[in-house]
C-alpha positions in Angstrom: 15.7 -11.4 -3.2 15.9 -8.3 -1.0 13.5 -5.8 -1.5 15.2 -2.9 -2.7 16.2 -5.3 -5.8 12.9 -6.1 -6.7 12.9 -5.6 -10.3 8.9 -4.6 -10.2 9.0 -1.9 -8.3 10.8 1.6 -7.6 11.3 2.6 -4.1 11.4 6.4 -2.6 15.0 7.7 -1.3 13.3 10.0 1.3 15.1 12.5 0.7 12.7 15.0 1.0 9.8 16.1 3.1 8.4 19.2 5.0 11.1 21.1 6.6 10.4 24.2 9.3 13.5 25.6 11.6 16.4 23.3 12.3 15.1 20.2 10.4 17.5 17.8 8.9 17.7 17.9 5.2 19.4 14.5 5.2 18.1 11.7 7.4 19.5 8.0 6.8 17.5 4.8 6.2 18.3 3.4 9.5 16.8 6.8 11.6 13.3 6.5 9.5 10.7 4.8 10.7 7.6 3.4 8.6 3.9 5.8 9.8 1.6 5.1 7.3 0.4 3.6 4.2 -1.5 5.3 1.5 -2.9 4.0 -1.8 -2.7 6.8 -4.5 -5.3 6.6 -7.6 -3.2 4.5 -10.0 -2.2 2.3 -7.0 0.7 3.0 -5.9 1.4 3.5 -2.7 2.7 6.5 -0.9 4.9 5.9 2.2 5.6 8.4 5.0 8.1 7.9 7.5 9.1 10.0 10.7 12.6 10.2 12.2 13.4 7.7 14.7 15.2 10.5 16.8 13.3 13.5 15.8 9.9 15.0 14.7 10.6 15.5 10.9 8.7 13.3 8.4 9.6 12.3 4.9 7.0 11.2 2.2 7.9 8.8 -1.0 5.7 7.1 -3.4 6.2 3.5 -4.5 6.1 3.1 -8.0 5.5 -0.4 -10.0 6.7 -0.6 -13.2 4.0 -2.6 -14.9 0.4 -2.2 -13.4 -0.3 -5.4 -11.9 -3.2 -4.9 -9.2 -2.7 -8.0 -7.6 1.0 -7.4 -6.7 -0.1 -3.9 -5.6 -2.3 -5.5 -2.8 0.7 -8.2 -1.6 2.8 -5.2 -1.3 0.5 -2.9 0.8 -0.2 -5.7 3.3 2.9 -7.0 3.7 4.3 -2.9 4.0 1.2 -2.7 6.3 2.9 -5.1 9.1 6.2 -3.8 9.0 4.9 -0.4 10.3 7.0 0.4 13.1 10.4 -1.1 11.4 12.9 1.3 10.2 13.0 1.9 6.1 16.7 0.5 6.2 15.3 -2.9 7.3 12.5 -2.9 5.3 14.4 -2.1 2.6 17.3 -5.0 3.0 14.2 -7.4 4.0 13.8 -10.3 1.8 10.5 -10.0 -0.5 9.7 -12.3 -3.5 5.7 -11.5 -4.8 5.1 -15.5 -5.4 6.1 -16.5 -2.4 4.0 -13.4 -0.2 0.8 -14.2 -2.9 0.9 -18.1 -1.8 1.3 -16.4 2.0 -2.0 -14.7 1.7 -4.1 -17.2 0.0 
C-alpha cells in the first residue's frame, strides 16, 4: 500500500508555513524536501520540510487515528531515513506497519 493511503494515519498537505517577502504560498510535493522529525506530546509527529529550490519551510503534523504507540515508533524511524527525499516520494513510497514492525525486530 502507498503511504498516503494508509488508512492509520493522516498526512499534512504543507500548505502552510512561515512566510516573509516574496515567499511562495504554494509549493508542490515534489519541490519539498524532508528536515526534521519531531515527536509532539500525544505522539504524533510533526514534519518540517524546506523547498528544494528555495529557503521557505513548511511544517505539518502527522496524525494517527487510533493511538497505537508502537506504530508511532515504526513510523518515526522509518520517516527518520527518508530525510533528504522529497515529500512527493515519501508520500507515493510503499509503507505497510506489519511488514516495517518485522523490519525492526
Amino acid at each position: 500500500m502507498l503511504f498516503k493511503d494508509n488508512p492509520n494515519i493522516e498526512l499534512p498537505p504543507f500548505l502552510g508555513g512561515f512566510f516573509s517577502g516574496m515567499d511562495r504560498l504554494y509549493i508542490p510535493h515534489n519541490l519539498l524536501i524532508l528536515k526534521k522529525i519531531e515527536r509532539l506530546d500525544n505522539g504524533d509527529l510533526e514534519l518540517t520540510a524546506q523547498a528544494k529550490d528555495g529557503h521557505e519551510l513548511r511544517e505539518g503534523v502527522l496524525k494517527f487515528k487510533t493511538e497505537d504507540p508502537g506504530k508511532k515508533e515504526i513510523l518515526y524511524k522509518w520517516l527518520n531515513k527518508r530525510l533528504g527525499e522529497t515529500i512527493d516520494f515519501i508520500y507515493r513510497s510503499h509503507f505497510d506497519f506489519e511488514v516495517r514492525e518485522m523490519e525492526i525486530r
